[in-house]
C-alpha positions as CSV (number, residue, x, y, z in Angstrom):
1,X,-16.1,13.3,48.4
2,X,-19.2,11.8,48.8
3,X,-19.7,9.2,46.4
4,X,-22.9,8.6,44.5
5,X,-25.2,6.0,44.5
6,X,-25.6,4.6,40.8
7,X,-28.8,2.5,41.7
8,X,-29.4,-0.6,40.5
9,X,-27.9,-2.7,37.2
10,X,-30.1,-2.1,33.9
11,X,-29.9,-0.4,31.0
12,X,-32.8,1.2,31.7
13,X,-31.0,3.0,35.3
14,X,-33.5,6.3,36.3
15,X,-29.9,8.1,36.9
16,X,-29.2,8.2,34.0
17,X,-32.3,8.8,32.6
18,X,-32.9,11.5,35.0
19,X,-29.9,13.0,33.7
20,X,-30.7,13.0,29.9
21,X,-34.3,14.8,30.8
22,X,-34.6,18.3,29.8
23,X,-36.3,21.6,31.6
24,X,-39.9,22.2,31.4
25,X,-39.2,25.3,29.3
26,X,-36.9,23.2,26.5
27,X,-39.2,19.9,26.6
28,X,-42.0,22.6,25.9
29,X,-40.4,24.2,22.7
30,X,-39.1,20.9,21.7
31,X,-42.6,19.6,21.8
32,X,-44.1,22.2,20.0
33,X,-41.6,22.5,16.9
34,X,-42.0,18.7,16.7
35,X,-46.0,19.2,16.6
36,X,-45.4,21.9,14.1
37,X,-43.0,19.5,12.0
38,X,-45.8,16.4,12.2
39,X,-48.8,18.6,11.5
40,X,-47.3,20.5,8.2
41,X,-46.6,17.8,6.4
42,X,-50.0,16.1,6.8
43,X,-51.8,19.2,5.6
44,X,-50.1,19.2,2.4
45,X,-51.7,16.5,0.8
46,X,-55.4,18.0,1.3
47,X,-53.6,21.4,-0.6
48,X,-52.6,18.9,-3.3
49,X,-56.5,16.9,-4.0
50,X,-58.0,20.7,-3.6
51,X,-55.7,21.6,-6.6
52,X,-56.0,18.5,-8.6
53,X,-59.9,18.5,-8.6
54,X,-60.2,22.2,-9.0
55,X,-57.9,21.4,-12.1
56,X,-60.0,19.1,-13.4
57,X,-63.2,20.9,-12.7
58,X,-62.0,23.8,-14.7
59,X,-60.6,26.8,-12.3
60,X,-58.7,29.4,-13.3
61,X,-55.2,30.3,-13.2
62,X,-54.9,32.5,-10.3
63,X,-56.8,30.2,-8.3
64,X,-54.7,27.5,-9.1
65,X,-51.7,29.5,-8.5
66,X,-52.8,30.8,-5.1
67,X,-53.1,26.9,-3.9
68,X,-49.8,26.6,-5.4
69,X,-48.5,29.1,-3.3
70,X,-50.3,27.8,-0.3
71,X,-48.1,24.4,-0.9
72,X,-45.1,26.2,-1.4
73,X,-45.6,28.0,2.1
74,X,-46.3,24.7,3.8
75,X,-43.4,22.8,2.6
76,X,-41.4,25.6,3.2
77,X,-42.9,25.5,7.1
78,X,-42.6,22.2,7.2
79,X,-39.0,22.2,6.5
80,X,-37.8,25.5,9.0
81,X,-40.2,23.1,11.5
82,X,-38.3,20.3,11.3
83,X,-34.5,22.4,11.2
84,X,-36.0,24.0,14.3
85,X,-36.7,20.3,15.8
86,X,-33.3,19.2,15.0
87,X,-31.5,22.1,16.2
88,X,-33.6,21.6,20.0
89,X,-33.2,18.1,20.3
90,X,-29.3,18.4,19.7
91,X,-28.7,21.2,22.0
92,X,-31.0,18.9,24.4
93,X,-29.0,15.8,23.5
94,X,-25.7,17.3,24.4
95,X,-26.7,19.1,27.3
96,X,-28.1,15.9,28.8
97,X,-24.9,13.6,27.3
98,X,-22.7,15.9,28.9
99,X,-24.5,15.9,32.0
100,X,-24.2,12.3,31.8
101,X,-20.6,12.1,31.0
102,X,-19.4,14.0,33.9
103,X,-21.5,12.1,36.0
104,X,-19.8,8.9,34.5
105,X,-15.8,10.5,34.9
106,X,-16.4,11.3,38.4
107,X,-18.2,8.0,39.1
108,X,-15.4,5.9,37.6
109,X,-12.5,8.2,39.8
110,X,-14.3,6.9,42.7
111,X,-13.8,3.4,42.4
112,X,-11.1,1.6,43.7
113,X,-7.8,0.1,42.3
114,X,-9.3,-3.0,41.8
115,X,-11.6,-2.0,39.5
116,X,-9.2,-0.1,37.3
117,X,-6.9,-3.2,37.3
118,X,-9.9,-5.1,35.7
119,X,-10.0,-2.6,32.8
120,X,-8.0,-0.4,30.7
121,X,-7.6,3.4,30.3
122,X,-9.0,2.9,26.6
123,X,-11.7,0.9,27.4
124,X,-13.3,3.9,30.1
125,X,-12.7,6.2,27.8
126,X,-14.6,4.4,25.2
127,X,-17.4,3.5,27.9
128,X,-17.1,7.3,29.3
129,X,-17.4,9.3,25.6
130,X,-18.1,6.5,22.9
131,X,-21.3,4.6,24.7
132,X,-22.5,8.3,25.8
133,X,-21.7,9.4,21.6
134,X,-23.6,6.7,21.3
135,X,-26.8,7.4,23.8
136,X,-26.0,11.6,22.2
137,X,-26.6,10.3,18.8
138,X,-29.8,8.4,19.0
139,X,-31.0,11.0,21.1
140,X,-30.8,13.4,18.3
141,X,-32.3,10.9,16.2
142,X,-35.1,9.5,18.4
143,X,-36.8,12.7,19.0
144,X,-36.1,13.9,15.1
145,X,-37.0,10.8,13.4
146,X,-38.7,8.3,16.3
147,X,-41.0,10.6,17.3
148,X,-41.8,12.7,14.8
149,X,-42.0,9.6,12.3
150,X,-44.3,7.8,15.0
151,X,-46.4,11.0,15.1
152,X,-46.8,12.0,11.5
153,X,-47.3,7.4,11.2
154,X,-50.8,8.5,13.2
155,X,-52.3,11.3,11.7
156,X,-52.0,9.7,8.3
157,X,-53.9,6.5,9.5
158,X,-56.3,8.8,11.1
159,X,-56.4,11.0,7.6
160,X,-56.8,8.2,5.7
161,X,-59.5,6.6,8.1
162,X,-61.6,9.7,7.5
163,X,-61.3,9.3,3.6
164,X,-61.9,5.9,3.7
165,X,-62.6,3.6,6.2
166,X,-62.0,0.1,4.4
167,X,-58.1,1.9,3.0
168,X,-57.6,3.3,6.3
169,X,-58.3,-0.5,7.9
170,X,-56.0,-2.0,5.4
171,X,-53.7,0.5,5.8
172,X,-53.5,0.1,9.6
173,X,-52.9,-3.4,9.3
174,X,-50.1,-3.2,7.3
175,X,-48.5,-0.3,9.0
176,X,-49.3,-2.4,12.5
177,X,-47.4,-5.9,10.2
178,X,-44.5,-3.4,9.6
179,X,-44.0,-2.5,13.1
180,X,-44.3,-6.2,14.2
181,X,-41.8,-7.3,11.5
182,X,-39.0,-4.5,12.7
183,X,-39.7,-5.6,16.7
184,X,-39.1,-9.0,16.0
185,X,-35.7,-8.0,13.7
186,X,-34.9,-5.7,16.6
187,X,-34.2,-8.5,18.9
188,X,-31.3,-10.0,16.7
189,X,-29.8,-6.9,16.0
190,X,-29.0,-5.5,19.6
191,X,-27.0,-8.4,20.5
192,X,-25.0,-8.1,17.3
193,X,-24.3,-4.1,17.8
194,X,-23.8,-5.2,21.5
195,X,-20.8,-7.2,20.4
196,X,-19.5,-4.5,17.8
197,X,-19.3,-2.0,21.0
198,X,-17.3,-4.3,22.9
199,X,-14.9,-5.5,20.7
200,X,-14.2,-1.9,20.0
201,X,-13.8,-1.1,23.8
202,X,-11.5,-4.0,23.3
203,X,-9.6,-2.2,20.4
204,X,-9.2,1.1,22.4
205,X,-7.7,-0.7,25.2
206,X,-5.1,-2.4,23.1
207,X,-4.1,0.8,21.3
208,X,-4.0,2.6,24.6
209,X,-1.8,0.3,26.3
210,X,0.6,-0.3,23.2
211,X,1.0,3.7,22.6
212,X,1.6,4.2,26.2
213,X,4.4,1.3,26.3
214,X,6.0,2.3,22.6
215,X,9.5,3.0,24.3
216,X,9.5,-0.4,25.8
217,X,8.1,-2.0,22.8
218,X,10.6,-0.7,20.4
219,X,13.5,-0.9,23.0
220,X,12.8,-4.8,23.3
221,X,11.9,-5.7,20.1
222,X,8.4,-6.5,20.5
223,X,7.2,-4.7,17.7
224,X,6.2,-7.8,15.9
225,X,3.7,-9.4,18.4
226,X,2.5,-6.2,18.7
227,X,1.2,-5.6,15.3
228,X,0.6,-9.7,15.1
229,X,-1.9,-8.6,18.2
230,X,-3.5,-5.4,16.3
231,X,-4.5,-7.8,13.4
232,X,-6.0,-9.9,15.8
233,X,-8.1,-7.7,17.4
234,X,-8.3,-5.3,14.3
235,X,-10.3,-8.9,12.9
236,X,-12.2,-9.4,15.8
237,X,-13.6,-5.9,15.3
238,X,-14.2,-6.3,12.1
239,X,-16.0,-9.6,11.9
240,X,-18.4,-8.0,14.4
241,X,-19.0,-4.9,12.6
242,X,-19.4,-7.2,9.8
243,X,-21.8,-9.4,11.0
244,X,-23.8,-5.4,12.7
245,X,-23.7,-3.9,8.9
246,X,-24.8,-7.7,7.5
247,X,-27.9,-7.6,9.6
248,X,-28.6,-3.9,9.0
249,X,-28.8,-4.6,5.5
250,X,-31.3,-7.3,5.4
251,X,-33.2,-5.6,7.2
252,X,-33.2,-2.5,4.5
253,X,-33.6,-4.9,1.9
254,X,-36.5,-6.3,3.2
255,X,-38.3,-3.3,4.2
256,X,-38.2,-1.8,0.8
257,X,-39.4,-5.0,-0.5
258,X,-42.9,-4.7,1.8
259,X,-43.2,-0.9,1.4
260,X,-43.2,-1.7,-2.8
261,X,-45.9,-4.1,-2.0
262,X,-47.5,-1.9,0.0
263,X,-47.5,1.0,-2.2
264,X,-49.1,-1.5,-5.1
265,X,-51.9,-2.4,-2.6
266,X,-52.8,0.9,-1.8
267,X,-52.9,2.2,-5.3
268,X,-54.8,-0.8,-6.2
269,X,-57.2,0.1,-3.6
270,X,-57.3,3.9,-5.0
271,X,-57.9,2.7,-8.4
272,X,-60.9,0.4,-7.4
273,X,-62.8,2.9,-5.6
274,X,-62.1,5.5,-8.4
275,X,-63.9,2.8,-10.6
276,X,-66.8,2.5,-8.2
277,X,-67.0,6.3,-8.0
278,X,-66.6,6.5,-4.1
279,X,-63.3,8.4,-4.7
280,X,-62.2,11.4,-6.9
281,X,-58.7,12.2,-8.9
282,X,-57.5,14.3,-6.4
283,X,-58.8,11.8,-3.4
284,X,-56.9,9.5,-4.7
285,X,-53.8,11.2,-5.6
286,X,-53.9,12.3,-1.5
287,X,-54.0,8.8,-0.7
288,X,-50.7,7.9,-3.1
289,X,-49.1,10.5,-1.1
290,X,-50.0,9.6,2.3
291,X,-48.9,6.3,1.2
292,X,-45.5,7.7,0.0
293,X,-45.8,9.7,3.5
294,X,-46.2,6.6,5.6
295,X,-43.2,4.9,3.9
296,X,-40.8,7.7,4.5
297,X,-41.2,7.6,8.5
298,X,-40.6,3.7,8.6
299,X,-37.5,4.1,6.4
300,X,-35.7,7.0,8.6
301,X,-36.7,4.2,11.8
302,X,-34.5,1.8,9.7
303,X,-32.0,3.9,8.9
304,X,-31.5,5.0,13.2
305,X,-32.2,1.4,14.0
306,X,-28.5,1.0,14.2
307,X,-27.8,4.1,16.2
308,X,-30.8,3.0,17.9
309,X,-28.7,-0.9,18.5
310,X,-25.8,1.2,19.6
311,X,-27.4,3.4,22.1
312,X,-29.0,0.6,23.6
313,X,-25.8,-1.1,23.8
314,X,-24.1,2.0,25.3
315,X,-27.0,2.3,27.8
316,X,-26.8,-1.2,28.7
317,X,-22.9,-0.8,29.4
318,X,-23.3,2.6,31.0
319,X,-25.6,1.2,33.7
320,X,-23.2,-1.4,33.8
321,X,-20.4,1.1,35.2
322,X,-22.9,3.0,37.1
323,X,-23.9,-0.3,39.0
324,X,-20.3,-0.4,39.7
325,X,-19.8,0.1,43.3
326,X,-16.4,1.0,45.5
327,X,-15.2,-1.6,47.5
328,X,-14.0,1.0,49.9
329,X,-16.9,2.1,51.9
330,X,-16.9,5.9,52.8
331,X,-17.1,7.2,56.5
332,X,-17.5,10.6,58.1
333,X,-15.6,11.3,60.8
334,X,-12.5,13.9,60.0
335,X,-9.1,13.6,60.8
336,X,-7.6,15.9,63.2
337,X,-7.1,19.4,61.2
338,X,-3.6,20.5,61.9
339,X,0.0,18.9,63.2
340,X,1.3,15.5,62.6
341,X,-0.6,12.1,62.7
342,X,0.3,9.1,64.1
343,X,-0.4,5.4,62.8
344,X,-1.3,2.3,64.1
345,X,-1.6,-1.0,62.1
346,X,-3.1,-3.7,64.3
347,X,-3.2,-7.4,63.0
348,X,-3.5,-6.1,59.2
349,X,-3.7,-9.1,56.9
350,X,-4.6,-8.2,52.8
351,X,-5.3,-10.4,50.1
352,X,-6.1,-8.7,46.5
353,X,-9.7,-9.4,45.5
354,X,-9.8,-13.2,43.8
355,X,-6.9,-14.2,45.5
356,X,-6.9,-16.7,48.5
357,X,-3.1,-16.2,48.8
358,X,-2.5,-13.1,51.6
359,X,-0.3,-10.2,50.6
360,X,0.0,-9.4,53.8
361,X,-0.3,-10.8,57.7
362,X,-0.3,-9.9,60.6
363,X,1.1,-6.5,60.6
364,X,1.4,-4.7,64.0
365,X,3.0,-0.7,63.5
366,X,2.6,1.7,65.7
367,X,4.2,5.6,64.9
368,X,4.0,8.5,67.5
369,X,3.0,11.9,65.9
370,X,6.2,13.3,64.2
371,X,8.2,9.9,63.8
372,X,9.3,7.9,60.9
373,X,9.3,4.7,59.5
374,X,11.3,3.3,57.0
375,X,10.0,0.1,55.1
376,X,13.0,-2.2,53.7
377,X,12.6,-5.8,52.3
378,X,12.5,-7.0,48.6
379,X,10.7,-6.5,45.8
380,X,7.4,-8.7,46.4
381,X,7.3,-8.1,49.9
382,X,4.7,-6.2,50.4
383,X,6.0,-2.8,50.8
384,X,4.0,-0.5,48.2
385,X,0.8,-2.2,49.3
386,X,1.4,-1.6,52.9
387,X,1.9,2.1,51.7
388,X,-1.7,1.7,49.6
389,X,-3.4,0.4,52.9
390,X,-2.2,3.3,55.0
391,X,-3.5,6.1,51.9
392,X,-6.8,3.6,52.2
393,X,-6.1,2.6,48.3
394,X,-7.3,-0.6,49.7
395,X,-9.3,-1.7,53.3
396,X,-7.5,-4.6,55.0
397,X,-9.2,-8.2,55.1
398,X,-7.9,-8.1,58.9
399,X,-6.9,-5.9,61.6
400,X,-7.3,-2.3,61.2
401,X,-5.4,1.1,60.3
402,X,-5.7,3.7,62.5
403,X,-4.3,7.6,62.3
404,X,-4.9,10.5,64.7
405,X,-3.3,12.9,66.6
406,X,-2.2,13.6,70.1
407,X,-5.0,13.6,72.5
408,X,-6.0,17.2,73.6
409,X,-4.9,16.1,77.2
410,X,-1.4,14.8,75.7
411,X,-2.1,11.8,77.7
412,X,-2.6,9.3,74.4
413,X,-3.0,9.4,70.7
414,X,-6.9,9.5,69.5
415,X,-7.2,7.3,66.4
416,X,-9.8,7.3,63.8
417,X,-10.4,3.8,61.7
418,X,-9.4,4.7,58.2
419,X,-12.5,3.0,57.0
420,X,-14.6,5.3,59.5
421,X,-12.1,8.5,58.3
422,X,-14.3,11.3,55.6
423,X,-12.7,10.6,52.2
424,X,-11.9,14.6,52.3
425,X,-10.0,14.9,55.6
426,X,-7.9,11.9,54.8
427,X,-6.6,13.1,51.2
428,X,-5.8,16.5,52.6
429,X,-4.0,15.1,55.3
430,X,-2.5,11.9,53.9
431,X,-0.1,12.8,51.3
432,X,2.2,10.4,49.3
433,X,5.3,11.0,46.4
434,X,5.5,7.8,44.6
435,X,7.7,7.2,41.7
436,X,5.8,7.4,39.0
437,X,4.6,11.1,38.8
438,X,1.3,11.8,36.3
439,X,2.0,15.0,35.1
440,X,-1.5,16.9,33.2
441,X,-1.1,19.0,29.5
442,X,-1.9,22.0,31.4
443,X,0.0,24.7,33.0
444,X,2.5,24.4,35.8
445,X,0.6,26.5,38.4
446,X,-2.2,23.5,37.4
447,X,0.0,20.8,37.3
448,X,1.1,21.8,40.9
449,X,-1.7,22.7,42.8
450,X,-4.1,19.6,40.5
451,X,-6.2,22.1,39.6
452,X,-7.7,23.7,42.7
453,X,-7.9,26.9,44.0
454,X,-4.1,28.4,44.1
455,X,-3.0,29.5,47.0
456,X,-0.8,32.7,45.2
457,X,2.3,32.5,42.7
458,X,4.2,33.6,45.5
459,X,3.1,30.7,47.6
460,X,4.0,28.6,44.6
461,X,7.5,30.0,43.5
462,X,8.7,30.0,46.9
463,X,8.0,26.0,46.8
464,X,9.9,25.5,44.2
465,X,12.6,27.2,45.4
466,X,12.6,24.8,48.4
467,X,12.8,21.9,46.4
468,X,16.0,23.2,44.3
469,X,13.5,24.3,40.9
470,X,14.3,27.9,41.4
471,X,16.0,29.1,37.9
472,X,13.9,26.0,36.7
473,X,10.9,28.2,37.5
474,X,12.8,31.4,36.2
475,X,13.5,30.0,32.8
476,X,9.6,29.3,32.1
477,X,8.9,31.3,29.5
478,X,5.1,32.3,30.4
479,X,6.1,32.2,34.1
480,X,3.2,29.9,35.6
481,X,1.2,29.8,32.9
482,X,3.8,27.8,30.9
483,X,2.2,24.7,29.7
484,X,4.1,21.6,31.3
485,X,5.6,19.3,28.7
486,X,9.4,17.8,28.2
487,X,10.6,17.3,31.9
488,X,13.4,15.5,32.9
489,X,12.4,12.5,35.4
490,X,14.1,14.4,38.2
491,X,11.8,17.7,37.2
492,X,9.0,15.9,37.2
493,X,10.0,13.9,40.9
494,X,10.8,17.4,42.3
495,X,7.2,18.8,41.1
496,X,5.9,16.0,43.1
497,X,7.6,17.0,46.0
498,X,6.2,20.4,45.6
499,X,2.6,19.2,45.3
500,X,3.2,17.8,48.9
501,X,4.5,20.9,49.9
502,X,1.5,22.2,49.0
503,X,-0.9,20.1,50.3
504,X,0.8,20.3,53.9
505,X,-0.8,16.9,55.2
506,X,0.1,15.2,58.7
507,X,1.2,12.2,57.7
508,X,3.5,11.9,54.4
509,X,4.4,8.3,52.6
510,X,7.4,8.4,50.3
511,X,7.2,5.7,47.8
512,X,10.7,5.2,46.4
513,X,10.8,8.5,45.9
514,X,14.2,9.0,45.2
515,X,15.1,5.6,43.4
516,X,15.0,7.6,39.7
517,X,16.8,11.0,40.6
518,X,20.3,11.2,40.1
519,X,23.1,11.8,42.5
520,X,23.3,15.7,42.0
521,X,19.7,15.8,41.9
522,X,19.0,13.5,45.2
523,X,21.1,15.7,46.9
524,X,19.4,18.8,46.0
525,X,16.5,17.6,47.6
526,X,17.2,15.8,50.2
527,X,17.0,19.1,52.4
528,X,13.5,19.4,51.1
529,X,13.0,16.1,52.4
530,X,13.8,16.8,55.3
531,X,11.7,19.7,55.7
532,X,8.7,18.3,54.7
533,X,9.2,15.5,57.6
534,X,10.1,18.3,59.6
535,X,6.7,18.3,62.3
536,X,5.3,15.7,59.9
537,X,4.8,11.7,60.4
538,X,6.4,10.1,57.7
539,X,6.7,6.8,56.1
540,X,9.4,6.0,53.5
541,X,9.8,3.1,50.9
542,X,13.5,2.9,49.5
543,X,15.9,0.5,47.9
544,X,18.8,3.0,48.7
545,X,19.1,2.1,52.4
546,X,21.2,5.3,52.6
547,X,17.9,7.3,52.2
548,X,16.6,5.6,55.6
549,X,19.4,7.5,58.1
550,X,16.8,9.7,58.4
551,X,13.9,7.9,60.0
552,X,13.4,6.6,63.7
553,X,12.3,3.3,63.3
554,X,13.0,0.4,60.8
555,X,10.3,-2.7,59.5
556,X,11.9,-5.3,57.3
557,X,9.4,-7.1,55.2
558,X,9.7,-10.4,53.5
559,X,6.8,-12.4,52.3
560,X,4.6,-10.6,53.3
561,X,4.8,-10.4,56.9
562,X,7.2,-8.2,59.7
563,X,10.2,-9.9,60.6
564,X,12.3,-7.1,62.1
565,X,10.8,-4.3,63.6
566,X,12.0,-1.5,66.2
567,X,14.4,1.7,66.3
568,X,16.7,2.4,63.5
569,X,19.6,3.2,65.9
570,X,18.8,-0.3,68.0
571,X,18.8,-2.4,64.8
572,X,22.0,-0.9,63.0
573,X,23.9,-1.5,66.2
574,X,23.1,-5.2,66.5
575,X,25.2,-7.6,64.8
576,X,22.6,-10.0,64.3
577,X,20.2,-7.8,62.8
578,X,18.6,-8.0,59.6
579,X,18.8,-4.2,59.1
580,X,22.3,-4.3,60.0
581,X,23.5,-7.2,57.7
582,X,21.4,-5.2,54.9
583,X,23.3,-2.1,55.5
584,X,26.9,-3.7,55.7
585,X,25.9,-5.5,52.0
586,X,25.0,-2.0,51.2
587,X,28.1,-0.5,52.4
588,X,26.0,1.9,54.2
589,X,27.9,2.8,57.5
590,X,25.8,1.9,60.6
């Protein structure tokens, strides 16, 4: 998969900008409904001074009543204008936040371990849908209320201008003092709604982690620091949000207060010139209503300014994951396309990022096409990561991993650097069953092939046959299309099994892959293990060293480095061999 390029760090990223952008053909009927739903409402006023003066100069009924009518028709316009505007922008919004969000779930799959060790599961999500409800939200509202508001701000100062100059200059001051006031609050409220979106991220991770260890948690009666932790971070949360609403509010407060003054001024002004006789009753009732109209657009921008904190929050932390690059570089040459792989680990040394102390050193393995390797020392010594470094989880600091196949001459293996290797070839030929299988709320014919293309139900039943869940398979009631959910931990280690059936790769790690299953159920599979070996390069992980007779060479880990290494056979025949002493405290015959 070729991974994308989330340009630089700022909120402000062109991806995802570029994303949230709608067609020409939307962008134009977007713009014109929000022309129509500006330029309705300023008309209306001019309806109500031609009715007010006719009024007063004496007209009749039915001419009265036909300007009546012709208000009624343009609030009723402007109205189905601005339904029409928010309809658009919210299919836009979505269709752009989606975009977005997909672009943010495949981005964050691409990135290494190390990066998912630094963050929780609840705190993606919350970055991957909440920040992007966020950014959906003042979409909506930016071009419904921004714009529009910003627009309809405009034609009344130029309305007004045209009335009268010296109100129109007094009212473009203030409206220009109000915009300056709400720039300058602006600045102390983004940090504050920054805060409030983190220390819900925060809040999400918690909950995520605790819900996913609840068995544990009850089981060893850590209930009580776990709730003691939720109040903690349940108060953090709520001090922020808080201290986010505290803000908001003054900032309402204070805006009504100006737009009260501002209304007194203006009819002050309308009143004078009415005096003077520059101005009649109905000139002056238009201005009261432009001035009503010029406080409504500056009190919907205070009521998104939050949404309008948040989404620059979410933006901010968006291009924050986007700037977020893999550690593991990708290359592009392919792995050989059919039979078994060989390895070769020359000099690897790995230390986890941050860490000075080396996980692993000096590690020299080398595996013909078709052999296998079984991995023994204990727990801390480096086995699983050794397995990560070979299904390029991670890149070594030293030495290098190398896979291939026999040479078309047969002369010599041809190896490929995993780090030059196309991210596509190696998954479909490097498979691995670990121990923990992740099992998807979907149906079994998903949850075996992960969602791609199937190959045929045949193809799939007959797999489960091989790996002994035959009448499991039967009993489904929907067949297939049964959706997975109670499976015992043997079920679900078989389905893994079958998944690497599918896949058919070259070179197959097993990760402890037997350690949960029970006698009856190891033994049902341990044919299938040997079939998907069978032709295959393989390298196993196991506490249960009887699981090893199997393989045709032997490494013995401890600390980190190699220190026994050769053929099975050799090593369980020496007396003075590690293996060996292993497999006697084992009672494992040699």
């Amino acid at each position: 998969m070729t991974p994308i390029d989330p340009g630089p760090p700022s909120p402000h990223n062109p991806s995802v900008l570029r994303l949230l952008r709608p067609g020409r053909r939307s962008a134009a009927a977007l713009a014109t409904a929000i022309a129509a739903a500006t330029a309705l409402p300023l008309a209306a006023p001019q309806v109500t001074r031609r009715f007010v003066d006719d009024a007063i100069g004496g007209a009749g009924i039915r001419h009265l009543t036909l300007i009546a009518l012709g208000y009624l028709a343009l609030a009723v316009a402007g109205q189905a204008a601005r339904m029409l505007t928010a309809w658009l922008a919210g299919r836009l919004a979505w269709d752009g936040t989606n975009r977005l969000r997909e672009r943010l779930a495949g981005h964050a799959l691409r990135l290494d371990l190390a990066f998912h060790g630094r963050h929780t599961p609840g705190e993606l999500i919350e970055r991957v849908d909440g920040d992007v409800a966020a950014v959906a939200d003042f979409v909506v509202a930016f071009l419904l209320d921004v714009v529009a508001s910003v627009l309809l701000l405009a034609g009344v100062v130029v309305v007004v201008f045209t009335v009268d100059w010296r109100i129109g200059s007094v009212l473009l001051v203030y409206c220009l003092l109000i915009g300056y006031g709400m720039a300058r609050a602006q600045r102390l409220a983004v940090p504050s709604a920054a805060r409030s979106r983190a220390a819900s991220a925060t809040l999400f991770g918690m909950l995520e982690e605790r819900a996913a260890g609840a068995e544990d948690i009850r089981a060893n009666g850590a209930g009580e620091h776990t709730v003691r932790r939720f109040h903690q971070v349940s108060a953090a949360l709520f001090r922020a949000e808080h201290r986010d609403a505290g803000i908001g509010t003054m900032l309402l407060a204070g805006t009504s207060v100006a737009f009260a003054a501002g209304t007194a001024i203006m009819l002050g002004l309308a009143a004078w010139s009415m005096g003077s006789g520059a101005l009649t009753v109905g000139t002056a009732v238009l201005l009261f209503q432009y001035t009503l109209m010029v406080r409504a657009p500056f009190e919907r921008l205070i009521d998104q300014l939050r949404q309008y904190q948040a989404a620059l929050a979410g933006l901010s932390r968006i291009g924050d994951l986007l700037a977020e690059r893999p550690a593991l570089t990708p290359g592009t040459r392919p792995l050989p396309a059919d039979g078994p792989l060989g390895l070769r680990l020359d000099g690897v040394g790995f230390s986890y990022p941050g860490d000075d102390e080396q996980v692993l050193s000096g590690i020299d393995l080398t595996l013909a096409p078709g052999e296998t390797l079984g991995l023994v020392g204990r727990t801390g010594s480096g086995k699983t990561t050794l397995a990560r470094l070979v299904l390029r989880l991670h890149d070594p600091v030293e030495g290098s991993v190398r896979v291939g196949g026999v040479h078309t001459s047969g002369a010599h293996m041809s190896t490929v650097d995993l780090r030059e290797a196309d991210p596509r070839s190696l998954r479909s030929r490097i498979g691995v069953v670990t121990q923990d299988v992740q099992l998807f709320a979907a149906s079994v014919r998903d949850n075996l092939t992960l969602f791609r293309a199937s190959p045929g139900d045949e193809r799939l039943l007959e797999v489960l046959e091989g790996v002994g869940l035959g009448e499991w398979a039967a009993g489904l009631p929907d067949g297939l299309d049964t959706e997975l959910r109670h499976v015992s931990a043997g079920e679900a280690q078989l389905l893994a099994f079958a998944r690497a059936f599918l896949a058919d790769p070259g070179l197959v790690v097993l990760d402890e892959a037997s350690s949960r299953l029970d006698p009856a159920t190891e033994r049902r599979i341990e044919h299938s293990i040997e079939r998907l070996l069978d032709g295959r390069t393989g390298v196993i992980i196991a506490h249960r060293l009887s699981s090893l007779a199997r393989v045709d060479k032997i490494a013995v880990l401890d600390r980190g480095k190699i220190v026994e290494y050769g053929r099975r056979a050799d090593l369980a025949a020496d007396p003075d061999s590690r293996f060996g002493r292993l497999l006697d405290l084992a009672g494992v015959s040699r």
